[in-house]
C-alpha positions in Angstrom: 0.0 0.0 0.0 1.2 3.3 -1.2 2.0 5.7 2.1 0.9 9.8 1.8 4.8 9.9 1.9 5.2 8.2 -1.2 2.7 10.0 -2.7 4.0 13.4 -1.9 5.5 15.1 -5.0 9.1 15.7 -5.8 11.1 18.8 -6.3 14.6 19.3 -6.8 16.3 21.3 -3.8 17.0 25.1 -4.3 20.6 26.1 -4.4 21.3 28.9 -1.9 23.1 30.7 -4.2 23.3 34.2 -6.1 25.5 33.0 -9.1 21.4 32.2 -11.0 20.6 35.5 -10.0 23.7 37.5 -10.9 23.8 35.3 -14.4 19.7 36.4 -15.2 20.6 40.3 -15.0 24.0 39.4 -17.4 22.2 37.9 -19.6 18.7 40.4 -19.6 21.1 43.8 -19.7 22.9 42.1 -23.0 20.0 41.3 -25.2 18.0 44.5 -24.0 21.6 46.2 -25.0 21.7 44.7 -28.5 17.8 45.9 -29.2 19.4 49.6 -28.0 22.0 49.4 -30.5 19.8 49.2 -33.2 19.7 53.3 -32.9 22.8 55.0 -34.0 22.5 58.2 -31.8 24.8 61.6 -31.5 25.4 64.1 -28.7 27.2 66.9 -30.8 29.8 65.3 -32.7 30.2 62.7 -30.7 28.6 59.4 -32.3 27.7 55.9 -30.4 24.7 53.7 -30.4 21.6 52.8 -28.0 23.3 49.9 -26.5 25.6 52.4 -24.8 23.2 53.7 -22.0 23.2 49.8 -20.6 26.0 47.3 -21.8 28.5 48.9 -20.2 26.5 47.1 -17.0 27.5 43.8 -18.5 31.2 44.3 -18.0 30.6 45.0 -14.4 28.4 42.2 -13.7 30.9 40.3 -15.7 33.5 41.3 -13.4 31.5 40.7 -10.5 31.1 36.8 -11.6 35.2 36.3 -12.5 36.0 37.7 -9.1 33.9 36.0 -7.0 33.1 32.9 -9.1 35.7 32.3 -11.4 36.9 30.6 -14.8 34.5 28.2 -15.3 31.0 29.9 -13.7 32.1 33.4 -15.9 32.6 31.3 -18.8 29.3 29.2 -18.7 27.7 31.9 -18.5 29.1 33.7 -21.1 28.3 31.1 -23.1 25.0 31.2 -22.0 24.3 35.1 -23.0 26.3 34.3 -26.3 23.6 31.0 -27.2 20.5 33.4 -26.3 21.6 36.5 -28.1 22.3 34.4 -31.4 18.3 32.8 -30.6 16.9 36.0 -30.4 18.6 37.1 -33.5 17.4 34.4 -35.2 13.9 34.6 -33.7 13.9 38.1 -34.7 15.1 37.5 -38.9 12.2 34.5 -39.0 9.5 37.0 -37.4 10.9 39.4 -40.0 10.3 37.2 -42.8 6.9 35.9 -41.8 4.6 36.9 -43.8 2.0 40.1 -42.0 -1.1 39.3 -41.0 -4.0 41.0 -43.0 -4.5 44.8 -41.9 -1.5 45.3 -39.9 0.8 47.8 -41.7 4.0 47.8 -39.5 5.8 45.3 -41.7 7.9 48.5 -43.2 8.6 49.8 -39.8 9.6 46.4 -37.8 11.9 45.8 -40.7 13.7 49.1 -40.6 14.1 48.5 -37.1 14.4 45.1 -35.6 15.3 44.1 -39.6 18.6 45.4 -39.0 19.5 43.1 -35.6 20.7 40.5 -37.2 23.9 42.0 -38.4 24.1 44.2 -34.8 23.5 41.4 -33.2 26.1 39.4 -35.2 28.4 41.8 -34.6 27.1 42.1 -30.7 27.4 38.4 -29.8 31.1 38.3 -31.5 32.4 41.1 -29.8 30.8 40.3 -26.6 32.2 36.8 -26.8 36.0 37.9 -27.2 35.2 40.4 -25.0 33.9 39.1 -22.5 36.6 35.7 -22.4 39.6 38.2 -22.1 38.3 40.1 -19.7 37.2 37.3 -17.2 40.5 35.4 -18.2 42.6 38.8 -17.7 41.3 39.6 -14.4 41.8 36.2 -12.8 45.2 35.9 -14.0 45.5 38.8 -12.0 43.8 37.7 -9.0 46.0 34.8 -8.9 49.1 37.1 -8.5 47.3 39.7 -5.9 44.8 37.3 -4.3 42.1 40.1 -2.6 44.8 43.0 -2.8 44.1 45.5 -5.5 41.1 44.7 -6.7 40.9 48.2 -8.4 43.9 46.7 -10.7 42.3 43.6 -12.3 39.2 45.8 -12.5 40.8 48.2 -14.5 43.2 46.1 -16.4 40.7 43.5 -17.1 38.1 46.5 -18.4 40.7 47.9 -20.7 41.8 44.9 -22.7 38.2 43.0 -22.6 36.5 46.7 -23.5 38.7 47.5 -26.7 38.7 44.2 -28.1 35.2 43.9 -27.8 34.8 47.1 -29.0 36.6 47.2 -32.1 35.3 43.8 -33.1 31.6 45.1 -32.9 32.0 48.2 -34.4 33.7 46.5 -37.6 31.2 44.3 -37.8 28.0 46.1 -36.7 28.8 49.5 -39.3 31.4 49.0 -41.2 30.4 50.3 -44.6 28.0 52.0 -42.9 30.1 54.6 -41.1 33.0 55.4 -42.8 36.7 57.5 -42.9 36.8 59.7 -39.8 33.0 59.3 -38.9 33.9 55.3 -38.1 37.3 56.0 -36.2 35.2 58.5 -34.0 33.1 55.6 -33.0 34.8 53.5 -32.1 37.6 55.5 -30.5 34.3 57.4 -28.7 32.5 54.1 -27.8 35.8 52.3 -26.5 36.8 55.8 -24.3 33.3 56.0 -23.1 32.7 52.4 -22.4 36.3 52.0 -20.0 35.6 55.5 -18.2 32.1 54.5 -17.5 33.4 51.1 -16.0 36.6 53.1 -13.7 33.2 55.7 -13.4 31.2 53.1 -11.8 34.3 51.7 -9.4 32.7 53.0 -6.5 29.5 51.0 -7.2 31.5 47.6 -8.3 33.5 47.6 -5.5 30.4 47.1 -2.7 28.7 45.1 -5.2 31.3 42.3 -4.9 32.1 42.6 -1.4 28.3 42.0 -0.5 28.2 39.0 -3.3 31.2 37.7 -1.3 29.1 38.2 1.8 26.3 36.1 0.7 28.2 33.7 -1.0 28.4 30.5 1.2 30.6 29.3 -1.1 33.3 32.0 -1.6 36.9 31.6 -0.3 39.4 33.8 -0.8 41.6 31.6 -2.3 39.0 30.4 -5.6 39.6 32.2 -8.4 
């Protein structure tokens, strides 16, 4: 005879952990950042995209995961932004060529907009994916020379070499042909100087922000990395 015990219904145990948490905001600011940068926009002469209100955010939660999570978690979830990025670029380019339903008249407008995230998201997903690697891999190679000294060091150092490769690979990719001569040197120089001051900007935020993640963290020691 089956027992009420028996019969109770199984779940799998909850893991008291923020890594879920911090990896859901990594991966929601990155593909709400890839729909921004569908907009070129200018303040004056200088010229950048929608995405750069938010992605900067990424590098910093991306630092937050290398420092307190390391290699492997960073990577995976990396990986994990990259795979759901190229998804909604593909969901976007099949939506595109579906044919419109009978009376609605947006077709011409969701192609001139969302038509063009396929190559901005190309060029988003490539550029976040180098990146993002070298700057998780830079800033726990540094870790494992400073331990918890300095973090303001692999921040910065991390931000600069993961921030212009990412940058110049998008940029190339994303306009190219599009902006041209001077206009597309200003760009990228502009998003690249922007992006890395924002990041040494935001310091005073990032710094907190991993000390209480390493405070919640069951799981953190000081030597992981």
């Amino acid at each position: 005879m089956t027992t009420s015990e028996e019969r109770k219904a199984k779940f799998a145990a909850e893991i008291h952990s923020l890594y879920p948490f911090v990896v859901a905001l990594f991966v929601g600011i990155l593909l709400i950042s890839n729909i921004g940068a569908t907009k070129l926009i200018s303040f004056g002469p200088i010229i950048t995209d929608g995405g750069a209100f938010l992605f900067p955010l990424v590098y910093v939660i991306g630092d937050v995961m290398s420092e307190v999570y390391g290699w492997k978690a960073s990577r995976r979830a990396i990986i994990l932004g990259f795979a759901l990025a190229a998804l909604a670029s593909i969901t976007f380019y099949l939506v595109q060529l579906s044919p419109p339903a009978p009376g609605w008249e947006n077709q011409a407008a969701f192609e001139a907009i969302l038509g063009f995230v396929p190559r901005i998201v190309l060029a988003s997903v490539c550029g976040f994916l180098v990146g993002q690697l070298l700057n998780s891999y830079v800033l726990i190679k540094i870790k494992q020379r400073t331990s918890e000294k300095h973090l303001w060091v692999r921040l910065i150092g991390s931000t600069v070499v993961g921030e212009l490769a990412d940058t110049v690979v998008f940029c190339t990719i994303a306009f190219y042909g599009i902006i041209t001569g001077a206009d597309f040197l200003n760009y990228v120089i502009t998003g690249y100087v922007y992006k890395t001051l924002l990041e040494v900007v935001l310091l005073p935020i990032t710094y907190p922000t991993i000390a209480w993640v390493k405070r919640h963290e069951p799981s953190y020691a000081e030597t992981a990395a």
